[in-house]
C-alpha positions as CSV (number, residue, x, y, z in Angstrom):
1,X,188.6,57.2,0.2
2,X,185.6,55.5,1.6
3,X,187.3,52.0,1.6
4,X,190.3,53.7,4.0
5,X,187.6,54.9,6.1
6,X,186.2,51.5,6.9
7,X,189.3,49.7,7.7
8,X,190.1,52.7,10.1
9,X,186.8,52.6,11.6
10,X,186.6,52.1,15.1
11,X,183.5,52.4,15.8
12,X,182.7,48.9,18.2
13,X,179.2,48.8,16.2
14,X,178.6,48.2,12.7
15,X,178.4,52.1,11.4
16,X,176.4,51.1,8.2
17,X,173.8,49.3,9.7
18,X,170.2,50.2,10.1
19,X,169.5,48.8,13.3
20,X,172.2,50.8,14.9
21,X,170.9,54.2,12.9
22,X,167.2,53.5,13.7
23,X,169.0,53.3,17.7
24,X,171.1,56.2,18.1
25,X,167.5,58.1,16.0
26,X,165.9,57.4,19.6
27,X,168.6,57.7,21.6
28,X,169.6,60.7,20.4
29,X,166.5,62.4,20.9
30,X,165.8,60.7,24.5
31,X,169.1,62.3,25.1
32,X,168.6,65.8,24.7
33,X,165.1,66.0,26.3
34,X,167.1,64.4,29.6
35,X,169.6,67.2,28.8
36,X,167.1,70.5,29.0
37,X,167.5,70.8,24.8
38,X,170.6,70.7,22.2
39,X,172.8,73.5,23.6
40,X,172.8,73.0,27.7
41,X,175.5,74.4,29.4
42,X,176.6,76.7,26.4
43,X,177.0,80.1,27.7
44,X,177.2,82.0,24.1
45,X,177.4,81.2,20.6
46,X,177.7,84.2,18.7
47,X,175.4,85.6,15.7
48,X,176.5,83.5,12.3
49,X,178.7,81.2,14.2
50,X,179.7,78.4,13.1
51,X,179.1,74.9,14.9
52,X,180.8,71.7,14.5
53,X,179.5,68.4,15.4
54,X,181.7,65.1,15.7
55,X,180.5,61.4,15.1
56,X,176.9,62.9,14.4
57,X,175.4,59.8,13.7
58,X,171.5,60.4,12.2
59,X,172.5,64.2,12.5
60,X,169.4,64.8,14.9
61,X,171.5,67.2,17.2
62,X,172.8,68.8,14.2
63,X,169.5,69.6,13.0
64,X,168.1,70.4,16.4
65,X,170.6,73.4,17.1
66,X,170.1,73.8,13.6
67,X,166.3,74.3,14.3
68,X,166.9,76.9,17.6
69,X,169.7,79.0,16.1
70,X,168.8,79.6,12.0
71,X,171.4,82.6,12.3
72,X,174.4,80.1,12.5
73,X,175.6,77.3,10.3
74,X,175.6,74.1,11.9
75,X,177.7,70.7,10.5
76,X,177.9,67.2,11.3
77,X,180.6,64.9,10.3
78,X,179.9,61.1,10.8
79,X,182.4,58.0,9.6
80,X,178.9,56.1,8.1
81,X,177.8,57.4,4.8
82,X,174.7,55.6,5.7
83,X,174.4,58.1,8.8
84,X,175.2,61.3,6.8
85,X,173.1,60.2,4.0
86,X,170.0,59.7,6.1
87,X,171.1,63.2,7.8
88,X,171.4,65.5,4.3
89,X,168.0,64.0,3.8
90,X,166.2,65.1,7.2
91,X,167.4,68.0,7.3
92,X,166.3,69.0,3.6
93,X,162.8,67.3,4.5
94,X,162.7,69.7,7.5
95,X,163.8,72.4,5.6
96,X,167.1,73.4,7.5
97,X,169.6,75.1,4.8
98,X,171.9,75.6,7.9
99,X,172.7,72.1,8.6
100,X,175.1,70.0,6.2
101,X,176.5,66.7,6.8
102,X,180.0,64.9,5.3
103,X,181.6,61.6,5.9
104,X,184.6,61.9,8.3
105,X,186.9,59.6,10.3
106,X,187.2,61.9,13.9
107,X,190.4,59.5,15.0
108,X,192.3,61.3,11.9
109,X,192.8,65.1,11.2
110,X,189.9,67.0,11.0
111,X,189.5,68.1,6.8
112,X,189.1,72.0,8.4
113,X,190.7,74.9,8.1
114,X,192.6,76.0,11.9
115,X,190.3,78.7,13.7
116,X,186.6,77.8,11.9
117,X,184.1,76.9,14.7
118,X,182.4,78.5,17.4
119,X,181.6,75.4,19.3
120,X,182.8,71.6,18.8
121,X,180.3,69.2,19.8
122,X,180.4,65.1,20.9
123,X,178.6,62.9,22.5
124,X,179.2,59.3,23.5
125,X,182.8,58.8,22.0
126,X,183.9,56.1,24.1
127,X,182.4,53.5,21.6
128,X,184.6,55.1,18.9
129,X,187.8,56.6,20.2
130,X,190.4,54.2,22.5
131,X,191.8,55.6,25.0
132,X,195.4,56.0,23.1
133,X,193.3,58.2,20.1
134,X,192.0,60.8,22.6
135,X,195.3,63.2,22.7
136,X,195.4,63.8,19.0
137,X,191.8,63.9,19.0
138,X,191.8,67.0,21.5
139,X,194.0,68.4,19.3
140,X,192.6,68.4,16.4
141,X,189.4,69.8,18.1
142,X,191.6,73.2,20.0
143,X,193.2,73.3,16.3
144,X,190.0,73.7,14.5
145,X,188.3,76.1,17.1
146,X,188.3,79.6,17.5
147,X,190.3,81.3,20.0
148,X,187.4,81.3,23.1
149,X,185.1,79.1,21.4
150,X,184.0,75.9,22.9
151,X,184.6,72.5,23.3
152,X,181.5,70.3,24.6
153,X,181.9,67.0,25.4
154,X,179.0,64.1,26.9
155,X,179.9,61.2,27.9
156,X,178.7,58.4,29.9
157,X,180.0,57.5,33.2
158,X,178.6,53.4,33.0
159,X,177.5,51.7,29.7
160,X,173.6,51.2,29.9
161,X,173.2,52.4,33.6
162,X,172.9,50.9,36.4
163,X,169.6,48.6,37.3
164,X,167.7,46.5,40.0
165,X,168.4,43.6,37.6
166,X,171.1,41.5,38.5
167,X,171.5,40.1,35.0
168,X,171.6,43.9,33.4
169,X,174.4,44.6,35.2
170,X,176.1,41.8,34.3
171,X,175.4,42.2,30.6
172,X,176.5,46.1,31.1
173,X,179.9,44.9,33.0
174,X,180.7,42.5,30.1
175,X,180.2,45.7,27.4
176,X,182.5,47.2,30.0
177,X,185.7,44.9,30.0
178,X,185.0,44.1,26.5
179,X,186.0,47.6,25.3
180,X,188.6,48.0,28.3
181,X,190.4,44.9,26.6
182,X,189.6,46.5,23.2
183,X,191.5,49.6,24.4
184,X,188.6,51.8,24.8
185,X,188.2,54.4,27.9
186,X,190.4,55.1,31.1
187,X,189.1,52.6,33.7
188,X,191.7,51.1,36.0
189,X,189.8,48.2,36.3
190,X,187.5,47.8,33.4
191,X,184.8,47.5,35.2
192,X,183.6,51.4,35.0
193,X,184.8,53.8,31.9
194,X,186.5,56.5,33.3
195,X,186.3,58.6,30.3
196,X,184.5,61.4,32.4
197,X,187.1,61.0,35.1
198,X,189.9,61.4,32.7
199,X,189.2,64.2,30.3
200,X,188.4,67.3,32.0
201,X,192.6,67.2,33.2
202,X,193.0,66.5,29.8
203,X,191.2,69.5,28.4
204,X,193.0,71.6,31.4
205,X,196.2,69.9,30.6
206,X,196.0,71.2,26.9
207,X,195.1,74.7,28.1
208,X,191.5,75.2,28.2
209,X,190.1,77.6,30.2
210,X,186.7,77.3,32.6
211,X,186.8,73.5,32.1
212,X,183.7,72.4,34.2
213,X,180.8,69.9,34.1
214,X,177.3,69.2,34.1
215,X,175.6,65.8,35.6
216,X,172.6,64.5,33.5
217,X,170.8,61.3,34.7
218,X,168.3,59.7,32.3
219,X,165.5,57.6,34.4
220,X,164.2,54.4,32.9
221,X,162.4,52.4,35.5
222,X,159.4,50.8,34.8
223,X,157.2,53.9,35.6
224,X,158.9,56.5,33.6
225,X,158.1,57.4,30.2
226,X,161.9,56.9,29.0
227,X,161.5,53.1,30.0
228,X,160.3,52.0,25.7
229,X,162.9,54.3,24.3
230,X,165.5,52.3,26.6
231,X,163.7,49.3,26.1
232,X,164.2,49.4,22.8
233,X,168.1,50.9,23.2
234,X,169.0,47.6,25.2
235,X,167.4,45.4,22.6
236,X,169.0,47.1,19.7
237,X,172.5,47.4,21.5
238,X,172.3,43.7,22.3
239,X,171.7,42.7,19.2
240,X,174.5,44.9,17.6
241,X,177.1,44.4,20.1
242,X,176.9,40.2,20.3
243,X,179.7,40.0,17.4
244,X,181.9,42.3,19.7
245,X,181.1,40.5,23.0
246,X,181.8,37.4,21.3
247,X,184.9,38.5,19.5
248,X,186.8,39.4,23.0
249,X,185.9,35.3,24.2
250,X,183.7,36.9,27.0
251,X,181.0,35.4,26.3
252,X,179.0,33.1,24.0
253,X,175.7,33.7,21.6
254,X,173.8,31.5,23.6
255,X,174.9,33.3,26.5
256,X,173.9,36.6,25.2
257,X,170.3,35.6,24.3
258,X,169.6,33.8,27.9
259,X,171.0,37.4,29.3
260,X,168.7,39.3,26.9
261,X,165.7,37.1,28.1
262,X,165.7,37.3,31.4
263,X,166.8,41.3,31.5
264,X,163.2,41.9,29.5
265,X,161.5,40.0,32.0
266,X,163.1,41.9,34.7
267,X,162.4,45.1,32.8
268,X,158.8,44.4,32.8
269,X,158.9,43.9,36.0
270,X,156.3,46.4,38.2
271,X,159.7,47.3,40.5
272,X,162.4,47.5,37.8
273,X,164.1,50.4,38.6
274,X,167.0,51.9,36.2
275,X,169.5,54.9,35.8
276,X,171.7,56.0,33.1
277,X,174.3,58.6,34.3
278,X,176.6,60.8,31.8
279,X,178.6,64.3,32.2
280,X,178.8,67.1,30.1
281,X,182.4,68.3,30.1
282,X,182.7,71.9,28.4
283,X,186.1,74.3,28.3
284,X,187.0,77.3,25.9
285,X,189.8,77.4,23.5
286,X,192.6,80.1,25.1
């Protein structure tokens, strides 16, 4: 079974490696705080619900809702055992008997009964799902939820931000039109994602009701205290993604490293100035 999940993953990054875990540990975290805690924007969740959350990673929101609500039960599925390992473990070590992780490919049916959760969760799916994956994915998500429960979705609206460093935004526009070519999100020109254009007709298209959304912006310039945790992001994501870059003939190795120079130099610039901007998009099942 775990052999069929890794030639069906689609996850752009390598799911089983450490680098990428240790990264999406951080991010994760940086992500919430920017996000006013695990459950903005959720209107009601009731007593003993039951919460779902897809492509978990580290399971650190899992274990944060986890955390505020101990009346509910709270799961994460992830397609890296690695992930789900490391999650079973944290949330044992912090003592959370609400939270359980599984492995799970999202871009195939759900292994759920229909009608089981009170919210569905995501976050940054445009890495994972291409753009042709996201119907049945909806789907599956309205199959498993109950009738009024939620569906929560955050996703970014440019890969990395945008920057006062000119090289920065070139590296993010090559990450861009790499995974437009690859298939990935609903730009018309590759040169933006469009996910967060795209899916809130989708959810309305499907029938959900009160489909609305919630802007988040994550400040990383030089002077804010989220500038290390994205410090650390970009060099992690550069690393990871180089393979992919260099696998869609956009770019060469060498290439990448003169890029990831000169965009630390700029980042330790007294004047670097950055901004990551992503939307919550949130609807309830009919």
């Amino acid at each position: 079974m775990e052999i069929e999940q890794q030639k069906s993953n689609t996850y752009v990054f390598d799911a089983e490696s450490a680098v990428e875990m240790a990264r999406l540990i951080d991010l994760d975290r940086v992500m919430t705080r920017s996000m006013g805690g695990p459950l903005s924007g959720v209107s009601k969740l009731p007593e003993e619900g039951k919460v779902l959350d897809l492509g978990c990673g580290p399971g650190g929101w899992v274990c944060d809702v986890a955390f505020a609500r101990p009346d509910i039960e709270v799961a994460g599925v992830d397609v890296s055992k690695t992930m789900t390992d490391y999650a079973n473990a944290r949330a044992h070590t912090q003592q959370l008997p609400n939270a359980s992780f599984g492995v799970m490919d999202i871009t195939q049916p759900l292994d759920f009964s229909d009608n089981t959760f009170d919210l569905v969760n995501a976050r940054f799916l445009s890495g994972t799902l291409r753009r042709a994956s996201w119907p049945a994915f909806l789907a599956e998500c309205t199959r498993i939820l109950k009738p009024g429960g939620t569906l929560r979705l955050t996703e970014p609206i440019e890969p990395g931000g945008t920057s006062t460093s000119e090289v920065y935004e070139h590296s993010c526009r090559l990450f861009c039109q790499a995974l437009w070519s690859a298939g990935y999100g609903f730009s018309v020109d590759g040169y933006t994602l469009g996910t967060t254009t795209v899916v809130p007709r989708m959810l309305r298209n499907v029938g959900y009701r009160n489909v609305h959304c919630l802007a988040y912006v994550l400040e990383f310039s030089s002077d804010c205290d989220a500038w290390q945790d994205m410090y650390r992001n970009i060099e992690a994501g550069s690393y990871l993604s180089q393979q992919f870059l260099t696998s869609m003939g956009l770019i060469t190795p060498e290439e990448i490293q003169h890029l990831l120079q000169q965009t630390f130099i700029d980042m330790h610039s007294s004047d670097f100035c950055g901004m990551w901007h992503f939307v919550t998009i949130l609807g309830e099942k009919a």
